[in-house]
N, C-alpha and C positions, 0 to 999 in steps of 0.2 A: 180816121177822124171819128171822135166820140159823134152819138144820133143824140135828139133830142127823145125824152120818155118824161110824159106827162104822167103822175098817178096820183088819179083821186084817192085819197086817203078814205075808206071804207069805214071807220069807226064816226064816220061823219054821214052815215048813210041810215036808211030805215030797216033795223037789224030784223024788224020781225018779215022783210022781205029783202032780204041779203042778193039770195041769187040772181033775182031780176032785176036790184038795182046795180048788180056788178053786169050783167047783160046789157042796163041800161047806159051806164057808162064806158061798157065798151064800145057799143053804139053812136056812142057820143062820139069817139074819138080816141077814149084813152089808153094808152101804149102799156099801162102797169094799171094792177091794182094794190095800193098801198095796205098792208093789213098789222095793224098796231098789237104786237101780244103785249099786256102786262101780269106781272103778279112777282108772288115770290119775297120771302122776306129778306131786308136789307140789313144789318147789322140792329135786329132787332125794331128796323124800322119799313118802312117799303119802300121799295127802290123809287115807286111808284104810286102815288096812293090809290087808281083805277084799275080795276080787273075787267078785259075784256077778252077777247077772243083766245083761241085755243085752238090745238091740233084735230077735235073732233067737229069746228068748226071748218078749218081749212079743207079737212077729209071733206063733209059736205057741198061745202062750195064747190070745190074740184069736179063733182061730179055732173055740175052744170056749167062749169066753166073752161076752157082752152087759155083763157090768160092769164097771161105772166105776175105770179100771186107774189109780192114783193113782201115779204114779211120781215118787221123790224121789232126784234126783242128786247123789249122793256124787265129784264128779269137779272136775277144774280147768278143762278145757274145755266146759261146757255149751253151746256155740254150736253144737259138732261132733255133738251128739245130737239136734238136733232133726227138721231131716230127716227119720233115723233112725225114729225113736219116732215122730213125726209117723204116717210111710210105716208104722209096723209096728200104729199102730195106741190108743196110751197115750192116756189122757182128760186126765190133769192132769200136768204137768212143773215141778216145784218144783227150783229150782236153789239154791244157797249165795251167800249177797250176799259171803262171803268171800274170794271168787274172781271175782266180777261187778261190782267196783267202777266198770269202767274200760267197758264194754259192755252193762251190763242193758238199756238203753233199745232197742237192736239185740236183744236177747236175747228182749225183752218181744214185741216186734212180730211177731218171726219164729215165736215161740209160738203164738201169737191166730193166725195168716197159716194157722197147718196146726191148726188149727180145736182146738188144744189151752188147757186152763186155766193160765194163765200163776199160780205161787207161789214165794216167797222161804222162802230156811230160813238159820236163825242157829245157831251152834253157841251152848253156854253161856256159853262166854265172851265174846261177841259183845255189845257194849250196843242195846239194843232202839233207839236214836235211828237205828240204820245203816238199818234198813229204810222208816224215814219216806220219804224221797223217793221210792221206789219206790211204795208207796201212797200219795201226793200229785200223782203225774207225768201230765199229761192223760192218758197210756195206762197206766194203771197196773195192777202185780201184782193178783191177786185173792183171794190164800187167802196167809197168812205161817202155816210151822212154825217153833213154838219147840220146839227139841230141849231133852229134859229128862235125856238123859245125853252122853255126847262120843257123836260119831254113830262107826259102823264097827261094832258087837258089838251082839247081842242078849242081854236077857238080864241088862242093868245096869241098878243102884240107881234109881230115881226120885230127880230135884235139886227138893223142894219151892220152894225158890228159884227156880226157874225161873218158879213161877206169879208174881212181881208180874211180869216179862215182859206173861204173858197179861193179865189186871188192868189193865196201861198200855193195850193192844191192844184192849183191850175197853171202856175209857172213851174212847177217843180216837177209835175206830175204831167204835162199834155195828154196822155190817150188815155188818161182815168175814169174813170163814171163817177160823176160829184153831184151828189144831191145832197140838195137841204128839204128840211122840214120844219113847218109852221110860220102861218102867219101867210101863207103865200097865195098869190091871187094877180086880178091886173092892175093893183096897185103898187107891187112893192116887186111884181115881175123883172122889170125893166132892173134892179139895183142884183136879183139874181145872177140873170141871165150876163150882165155884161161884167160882173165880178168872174164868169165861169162856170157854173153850177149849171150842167146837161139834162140833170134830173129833176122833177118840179114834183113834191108832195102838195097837194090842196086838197084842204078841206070841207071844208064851210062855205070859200069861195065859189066850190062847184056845186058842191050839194045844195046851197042855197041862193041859186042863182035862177032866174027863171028861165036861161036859158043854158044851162049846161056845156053844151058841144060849141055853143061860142065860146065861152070860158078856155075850156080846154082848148080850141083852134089859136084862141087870141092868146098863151101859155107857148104853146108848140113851135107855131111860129115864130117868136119874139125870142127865143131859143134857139132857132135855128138862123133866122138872121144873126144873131151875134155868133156863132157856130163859124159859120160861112164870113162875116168880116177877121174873124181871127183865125 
């Protein structure tokens, strides 16, 4: 049976003290730390419009941290980061099937090879049939994020629509690891967790809450209740 893994998404943290709020939210509670890369030019435009974190960021981190550095790239070329992240030190490398049409199977390999958890991410618009192959493929992805706002900004709406996404992923797929991102918090928890989705990225909800380690206990649990009735 899939666990529950709550991870506060760090690009929602205070970067000019990274390490100790990643120590702080482990503290709290939290099973992943979410680490947002963007950049990279998109057919002339950005995949992305925000640049944030990077391989010489994650190398840092790493070296005050033991947990599980959940990195989700925002970029065109995910081939060129692996290495990278690999060497600096990331747990999980979730790339965009939007951009990996033409390469996943190379992308997949070379993931696993530098002892990283190979995942797919879909933006909203993306039909949930694109990631089958990848989770069908002898070597296949391990963990699919369905994004629940356009990725780039924290801080946006939760797309309830997004959960038949999870709901298809989670009938088709039972011992998968499904996480979504954005918008998530203990509002919009409860439509996650019982659509399926084991993984919970938060934001804002946890960084700006005054109480943190509730957040994430009240996330964990409400996960694992629905876990445990299905």
């Amino acid at each position: 049976m899939v666990k529950p893994k709550i991870a506060p998404s760090m690009l929602s943290s205070d970067f000019a003290n990274l390490a100790s709020e990643a120590e702080r939210m482990v503290r709290c509670g939290a099973d992943w730390l979410h680490m947002d890369i963007m950049f990279i030019l998109y057919y002339n435009s950005h995949f992305v419009p925000n640049l944030t974190i990077g391989a010489p960021v994650i190398e840092s981190l790493r070296k005050h941290t033991d947990a599980y550095l959940d990195c989700h790239l925002m970029v065109t070329n995910p081939l060129d980061y692996v290495e990278p992240l690999g060497k600096a030190g990331a747990s999980g490398f979730t790339f965009h099937v939007e951009v990996s049409k033409d390469n996943w199977r190379e992308l997949v390999q070379k993931i696993k090879s530098k002892g990283m958890k190979p995942g797919v991410s879909l933006k909203p618009g993306t039909p949930i049939e694109e990631v089958y192959p990848l989770l069908e493929d002898e070597n296949p992805v391990e963990l699919v994020l369905v994004m629940t706002v356009e990725p780039g900004f924290g801080g946006q709406k939760f797309m309830p629509e997004m959960m038949d996404k999870v709901r298809i992923l989670r009938q088709k797929y039972p011992s998968l690891d499904i996480e979504v991102d954005g918008g998530l918090g203990p509002s919009t928890i409860d439509m996650a967790a019982s659509a399926g989705a084991n993984c919970i990225v938060a934001g804002s909800s946890v960084f700006g809450a005054p109480d943190p380690a509730h957040v994430i206990s009240l996330l964990h649990k409400r996960v694992e209740q629905e876990l445990q009735i299905n």
